[in-house]
N, C-alpha and C positions, 0 to 999 in steps of 0.2 A: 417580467423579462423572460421567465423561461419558460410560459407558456407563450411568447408568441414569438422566439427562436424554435421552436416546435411545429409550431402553426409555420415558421416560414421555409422550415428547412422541408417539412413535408409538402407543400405547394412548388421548391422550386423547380424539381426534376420536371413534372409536367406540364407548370404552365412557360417553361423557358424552353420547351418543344415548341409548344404553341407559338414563341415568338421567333425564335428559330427557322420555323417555316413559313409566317406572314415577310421577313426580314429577307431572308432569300429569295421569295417567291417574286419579292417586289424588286428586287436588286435584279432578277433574269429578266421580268416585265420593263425595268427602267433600260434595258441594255439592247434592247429591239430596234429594227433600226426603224423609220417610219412615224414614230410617235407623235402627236402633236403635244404641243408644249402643257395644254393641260392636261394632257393625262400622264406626261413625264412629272408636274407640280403634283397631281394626287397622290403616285406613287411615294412620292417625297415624303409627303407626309404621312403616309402609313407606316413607310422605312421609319421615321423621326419617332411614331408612336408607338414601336416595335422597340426602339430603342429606349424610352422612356419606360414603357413596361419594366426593364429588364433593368434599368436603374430604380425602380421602386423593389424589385427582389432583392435587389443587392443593399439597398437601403434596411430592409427589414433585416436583414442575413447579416451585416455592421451591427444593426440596434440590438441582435441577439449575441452579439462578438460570436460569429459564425464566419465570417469570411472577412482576410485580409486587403490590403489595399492592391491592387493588380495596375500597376504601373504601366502602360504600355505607349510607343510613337502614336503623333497625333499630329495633325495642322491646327496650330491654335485659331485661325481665323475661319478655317469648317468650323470648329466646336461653337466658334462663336454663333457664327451664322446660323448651326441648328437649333441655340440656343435662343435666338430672338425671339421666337413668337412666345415662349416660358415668361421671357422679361417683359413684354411688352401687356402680358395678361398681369403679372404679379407688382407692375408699378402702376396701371389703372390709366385710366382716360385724361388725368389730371397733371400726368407726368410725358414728355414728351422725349420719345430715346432718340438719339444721334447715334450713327454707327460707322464707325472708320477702323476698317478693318487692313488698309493697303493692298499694296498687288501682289508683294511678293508672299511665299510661303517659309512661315514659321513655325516648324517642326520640334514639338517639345514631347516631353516623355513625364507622364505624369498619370494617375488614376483618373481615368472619364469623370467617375460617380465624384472623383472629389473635386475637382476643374469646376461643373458645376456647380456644386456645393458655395465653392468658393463665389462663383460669380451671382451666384442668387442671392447670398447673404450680402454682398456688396451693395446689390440692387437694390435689396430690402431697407437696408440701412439709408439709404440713400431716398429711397421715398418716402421715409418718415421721419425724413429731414423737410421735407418739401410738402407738408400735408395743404396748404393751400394749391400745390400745384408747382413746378417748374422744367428744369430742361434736364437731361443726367447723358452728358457726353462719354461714349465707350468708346474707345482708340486702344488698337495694339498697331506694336513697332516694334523694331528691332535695336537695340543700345550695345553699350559695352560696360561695364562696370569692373575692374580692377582686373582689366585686360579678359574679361569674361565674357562670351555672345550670350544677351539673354532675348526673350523674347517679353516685351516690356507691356502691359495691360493698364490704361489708366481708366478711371470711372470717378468725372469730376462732377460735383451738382452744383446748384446754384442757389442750397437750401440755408440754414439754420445755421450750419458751419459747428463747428468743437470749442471749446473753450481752452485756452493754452493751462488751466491747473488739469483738467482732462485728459487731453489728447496723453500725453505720455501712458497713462493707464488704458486706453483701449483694450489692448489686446491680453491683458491680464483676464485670467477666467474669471467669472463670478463677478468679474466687473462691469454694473451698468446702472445708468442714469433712469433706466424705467425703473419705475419703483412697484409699476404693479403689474406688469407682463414679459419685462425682459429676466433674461437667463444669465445674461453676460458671457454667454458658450459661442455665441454666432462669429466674432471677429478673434478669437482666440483658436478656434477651428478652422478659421482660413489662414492662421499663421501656421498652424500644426499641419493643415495639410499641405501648403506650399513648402514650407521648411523640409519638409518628408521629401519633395521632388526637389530640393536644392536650390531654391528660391530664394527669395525675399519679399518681406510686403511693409511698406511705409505709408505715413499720410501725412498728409498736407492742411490746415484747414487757417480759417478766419472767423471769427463769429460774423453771423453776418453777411458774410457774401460766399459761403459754401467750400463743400470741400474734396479731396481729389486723393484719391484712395489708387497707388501704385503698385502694382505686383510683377518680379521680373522671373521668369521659369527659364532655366537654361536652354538656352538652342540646343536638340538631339543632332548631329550631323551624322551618327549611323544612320544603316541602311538595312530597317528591320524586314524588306520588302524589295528582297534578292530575290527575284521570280524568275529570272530571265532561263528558259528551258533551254539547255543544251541536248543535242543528240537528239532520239529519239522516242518515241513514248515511253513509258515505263507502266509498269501495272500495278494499283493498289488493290486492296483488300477493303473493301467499306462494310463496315459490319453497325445495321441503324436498324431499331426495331419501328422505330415510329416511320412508316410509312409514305409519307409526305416527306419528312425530315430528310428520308435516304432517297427518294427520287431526285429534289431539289439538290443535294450533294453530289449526287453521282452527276447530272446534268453540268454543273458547275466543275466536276475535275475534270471528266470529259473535254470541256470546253477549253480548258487549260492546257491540255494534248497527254491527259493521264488516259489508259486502258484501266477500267473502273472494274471489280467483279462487285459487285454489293449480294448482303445476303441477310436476314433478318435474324439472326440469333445466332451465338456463341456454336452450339452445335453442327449447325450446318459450315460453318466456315473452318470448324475444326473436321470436317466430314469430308472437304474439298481439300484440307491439306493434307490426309492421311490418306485418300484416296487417288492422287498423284503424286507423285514423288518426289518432281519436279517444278510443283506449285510454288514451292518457297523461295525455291535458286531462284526464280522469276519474279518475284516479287518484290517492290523497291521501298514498300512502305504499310502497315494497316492502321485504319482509322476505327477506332471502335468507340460506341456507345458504352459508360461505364454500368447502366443498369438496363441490362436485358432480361429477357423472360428465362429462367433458368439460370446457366451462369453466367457470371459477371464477365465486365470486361476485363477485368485483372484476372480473372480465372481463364480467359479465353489465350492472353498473353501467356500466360504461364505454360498452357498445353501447346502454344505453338511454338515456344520455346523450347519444347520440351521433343522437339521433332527435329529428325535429323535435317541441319541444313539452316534451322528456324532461331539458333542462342542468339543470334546479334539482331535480329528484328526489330528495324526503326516502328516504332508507333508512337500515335496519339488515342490517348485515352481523353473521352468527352463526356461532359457530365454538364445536369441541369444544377448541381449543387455546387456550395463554391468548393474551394481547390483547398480549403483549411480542412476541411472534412474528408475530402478524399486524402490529403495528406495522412489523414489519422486509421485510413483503409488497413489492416495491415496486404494484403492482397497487391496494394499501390505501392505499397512503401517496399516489399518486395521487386516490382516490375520495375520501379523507380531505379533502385537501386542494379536490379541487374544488365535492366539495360540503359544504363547510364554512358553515353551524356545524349543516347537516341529517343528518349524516352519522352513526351513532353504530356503536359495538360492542358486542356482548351476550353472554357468553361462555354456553356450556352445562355441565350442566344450567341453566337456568333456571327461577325460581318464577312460575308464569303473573304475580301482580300484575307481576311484574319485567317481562316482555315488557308488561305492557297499559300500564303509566308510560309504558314506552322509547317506544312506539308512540303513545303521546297527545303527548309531548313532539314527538317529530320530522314529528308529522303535523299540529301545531297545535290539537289539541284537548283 
């Protein structure tokens, strides 16, 4: 365990660069106008594979108890959909998926890495119900349950089915019917992590003609994805040492109607704000890299905070590591606190909309 929370914390900073700028670079390529449809589908899937990456770091960074669970708005029926071609490899040629995902959008707020978690261990369970082979219908909807909007997920098979002295133990840890490969963790951790986003998960079964595993995740009706720019541009401060990372960002706030300065290191952007006077009155927000070449970006905070004009300076601090670790920065836990409630964290990779929210919230617009 704690050589490979080691192994994972030292691999995250740089390889969640790397997906950072395959993840962006394809998000600007998919938004061209012109495309034809397969090359807008290839992009898809390298965005999807960008994001899988980035859920296997986070998976190690969990198995090392290195990062917590990071909750955030989501369309449950995107999730799904990116999800398909995962399920469609993991239940084999013998299982045939249905997918009823509706028209409308349901907006639920829960951890990515644990959503899927959730729906794979369903899947799983579900195909080794059916080892001959059968059908595993996935449907979400929208319900109400004790005057509550949820967004409802079922996943019925047509396998093996639960036995009525079982089913009530499923989801008990440690409990399971394989005797010589199950863990009994897999369906006690899709209760844990839907319980954690204020769900519910029930089943359904029959021996014999199969069974229908229900999970309802509350409808979000905020609205984490307040962009709409008033007035006129405003200027940020991007401070990205990785190269690629910071061209892709500046082109993307740009885009958005922000006046970008970027600059690759702590020093220099402490060099532009000391060297004008006036740089900081104009400045509506900085994005900084938490591990630059020299200092940090909590040290970078701190000295532009430290300048006349600079103590309320909205930033985000970005980091390839998770947000448990920097919370334990003292450097963070300083910037944190001083510039609180402006202050935020952003782990990487990031989905541009992600950075353009983060960056409208903490800059006021």
């Amino acid at each position: 365990m704690q050589v490979v929370g080691r192994f994972a914390v030292g691999i995250a900073h740089d390889f969640n660069n790397l997906l950072a700028a395959m993840q962006a670079a394809t998000e600007l390529i998919a938004a061209r106008p012109g495309l034809d449809e397969a090359t807008l589908q290839d992009a898809a899937q390298i965005r999807a594979a960008a994001r899988r990456g980035a859920a296997l770091v986070r998976h190690l960074l969990a198995f090392a108890r290195e990062t917590p669970t990071a909750p955030r708005r989501l369309d449950l029926r995107e999730a799904i959909d990116d999800l398909v071609p995962l399920l469609r490899h993991l239940l084999g040629r013998g299982v045939r998926l249905e997918i009823d995902t509706g028209v409308a959008a349901l907006p639920v707020r829960i951890d990515p890495t644990g959503l899927d978690q959730v729906l794979l261990n369903l899947a799983a369970n579900a195909r080794d119900a059916m080892p001959d082979g059968g059908t595993l219908i996935l449907r979400c909807h929208a319900l109400r349950r004790a005057g509550t909007r949820f967004a409802g997920i079922e996943m019925r098979d047509n396998g093996s089915g639960i036995s009525p002295e079982v089913l009530p133990h499923i989801f008990s840890p440690f409990f399971t019917t394989r005797s010589e490969h199950g863990t009994g963790l897999g369906l006690a951790t899709v209760q844990d992590i839907v319980s954690a986003a204020g769900g519910f998960v029930a089943a359904e079964s029959t021996p014999g003609a199969g069974t229908c595993m229900r999970v309802g995740l509350r409808i979000d009706d905020t609205d984490d994805d307040n962009q709409a720019e008033q007035g006129g541009a405003k200027r940020l401060l991007l401070v990205e040492d990785e190269p690629v990372v910071r061209r892709l960002a500046e082109r993307a706030l740009t885009s958005w109607g922000w006046q970008v300065v970027s600059v690759g290191s702590a020093e220099a952007a402490l060099a532009l704000a000391a060297g004008d006077g006036k740089f900081l009155a104009g400045l509506a927000a900085v994005v900084t890299d938490m591990e630059l070449p020299g200092r940090s970006g909590a040290a970078l905070l701190a000295g532009l905070r430290a300048l006349p004009g600079g103590a309320a300076l909205p930033a985000i601090i970005v980091s390839g590591h998770a947000e448990a670790v920097l919370h334990r920065d003292p450097g963070v836990q300083a910037q944190l606190a001083a510039g609180a409630p402006v202050t935020g964290l952003l782990s990487k990779p990031y989905l541009l909309p992600e950075l353009r929210a983060r960056v409208a919230a903490v800059a006021g617009r």
